[in-house]
Structures are given as C-alpha cells and as structure tokens.
DOZA-353683 format. One line per 3 residues: number of its first residue (from 1); their letters; for each residue x, y, z of C-alpha. Coordinates in steps of 0.02 Angstrom, whole numbers, always signed. Layout:
# DOZA-353683
NUM	A	X:Y:Z; ...
//
This chain:
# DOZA-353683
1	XXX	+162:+7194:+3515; +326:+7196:+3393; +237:+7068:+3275
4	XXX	+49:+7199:+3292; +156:+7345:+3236; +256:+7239:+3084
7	XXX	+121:+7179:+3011; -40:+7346:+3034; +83:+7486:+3068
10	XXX	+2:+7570:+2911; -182:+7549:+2972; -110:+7576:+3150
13	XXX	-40:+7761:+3090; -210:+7771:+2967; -319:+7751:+3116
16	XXX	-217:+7847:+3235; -217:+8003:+3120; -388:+7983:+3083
19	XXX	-429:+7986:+3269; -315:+8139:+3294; -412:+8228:+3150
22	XXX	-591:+8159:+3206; -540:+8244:+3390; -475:+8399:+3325
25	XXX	-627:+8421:+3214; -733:+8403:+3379; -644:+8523:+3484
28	XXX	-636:+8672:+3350; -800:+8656:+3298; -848:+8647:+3492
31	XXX	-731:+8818:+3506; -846:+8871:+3356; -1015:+8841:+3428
34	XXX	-983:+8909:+3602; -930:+9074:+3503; -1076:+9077:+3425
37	XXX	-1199:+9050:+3565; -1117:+9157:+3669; -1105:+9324:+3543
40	XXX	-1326:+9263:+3537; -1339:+9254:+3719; -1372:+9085:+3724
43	XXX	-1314:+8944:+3831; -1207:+8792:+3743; -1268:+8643:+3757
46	XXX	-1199:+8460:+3691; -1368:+8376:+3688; -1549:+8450:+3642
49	XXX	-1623:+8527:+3499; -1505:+8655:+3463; -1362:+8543:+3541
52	XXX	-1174:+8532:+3462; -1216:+8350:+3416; -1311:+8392:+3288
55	XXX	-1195:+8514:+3205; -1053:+8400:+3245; -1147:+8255:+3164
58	XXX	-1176:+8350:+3027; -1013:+8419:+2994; -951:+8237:+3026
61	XXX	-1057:+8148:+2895; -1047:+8274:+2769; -855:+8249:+2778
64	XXX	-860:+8063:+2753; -994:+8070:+2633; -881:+8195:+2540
67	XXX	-726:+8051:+2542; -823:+7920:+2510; -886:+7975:+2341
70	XXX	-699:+8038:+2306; -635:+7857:+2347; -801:+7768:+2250
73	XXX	-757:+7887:+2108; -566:+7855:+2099; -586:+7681:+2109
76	XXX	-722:+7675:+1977; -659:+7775:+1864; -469:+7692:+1881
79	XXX	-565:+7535:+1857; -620:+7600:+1655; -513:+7718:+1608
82	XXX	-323:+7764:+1578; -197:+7879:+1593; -27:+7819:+1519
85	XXX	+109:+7781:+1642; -6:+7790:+1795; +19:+7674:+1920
88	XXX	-188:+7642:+1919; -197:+7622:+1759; -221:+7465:+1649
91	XXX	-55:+7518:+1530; +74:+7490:+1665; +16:+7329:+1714
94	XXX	+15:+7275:+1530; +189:+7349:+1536; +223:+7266:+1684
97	XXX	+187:+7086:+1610; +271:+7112:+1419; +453:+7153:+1539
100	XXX	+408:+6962:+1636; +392:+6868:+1473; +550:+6954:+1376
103	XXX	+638:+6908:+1567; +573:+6743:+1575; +599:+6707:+1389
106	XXX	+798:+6779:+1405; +821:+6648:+1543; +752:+6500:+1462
109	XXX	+859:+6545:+1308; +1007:+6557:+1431; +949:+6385:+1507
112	XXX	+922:+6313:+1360; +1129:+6357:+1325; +1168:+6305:+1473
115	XXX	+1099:+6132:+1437; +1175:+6125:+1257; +1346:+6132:+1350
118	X	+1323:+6011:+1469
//
C-alpha cells in the first residue's frame, strides 16, 4: 500500500477530490430539485421523465464538456504559441537546452585541463 501511495498519490488525491466534488455536486443539486418540486407541489423523483437524473446528467456533462474544451484548448494552443518565460512555452525549453550545452561545454573544457595535467 506504501509503494500504491509513492508512486499515484497525485492521481490518488486527483481522483479522490474529484469524487468529493462529483458527490457534493449530486447532493446540492438534489437539495435544489427537491426545493423546487416541492414550492410546485410536485413529488421528487430520481428516475422518470421529470426525474433528477436528467438534470443531474445534464449539469454533469455540461461541466465536463466545459473542462474538456478548456484542457483541449490549453494544450493546443500551448502546443503553437508562446508566452516568454512560461513554463508551457517553447522559449524556456530552448532556454533550458542553451544552459546544458554552456554546462556541458564548461566541463569538457575543465576535463580537457584536467587531462593536460596529468
């Protein structure tokens, strides 16, 4: 269980919250509904045509659909486009690789020295 937790605990905590969100989502929109049906007169029901599943579908898809495009967006967009010093974008990786090659030139120059000496 140690070795489950050391290597997922971010998807572990991901999911969990997710989960915890998904649930609370349910029971205030449940809270909702009922509200509703009883200021109409009307009797709540989970299944059926005017059932919470279908407004808690609903309100469930519409929410992933709406984080889904975000994510398809951010990654798209990240993918073609820059903004300077971002960690997304292209210009700090290119950064990134011009600091590896001055490092890995100053240590052949100081084993190349080294060599000289010996």
């Amino acid at each position: 269980m140690k070795a489950l937790w050391r290597d997922y605990n971010l998807s572990i905590v991901l999911f969990t919250l997710f989960f915890v969100c998904w649930i609370g989502q349910t029971w205030v929109g449940w809270e909702e509904y009922v509200g509703k049906a009883l200021v109409d007169d009307q009797t709540p029901a989970v299944l059926g045509q005017g059932g919470y599943l279908w407004i808690w579908a609903k309100a469930t898809l519409e929410n992933w659909q709406s984080e889904f495009l975000q994510l398809f967006a951010m990654v798209m967009l990240t993918a073609f486009l820059i903004h300077k010093g971002s960690a997304e974008s292209r210009d700090s990786q290119d950064r990134v690789e011009e600091s590896l090659k001055r490092i890995e030139r100053r240590l052949a120059d100081l084993e190349g020295n080294g060599k000289r000496r010996s």
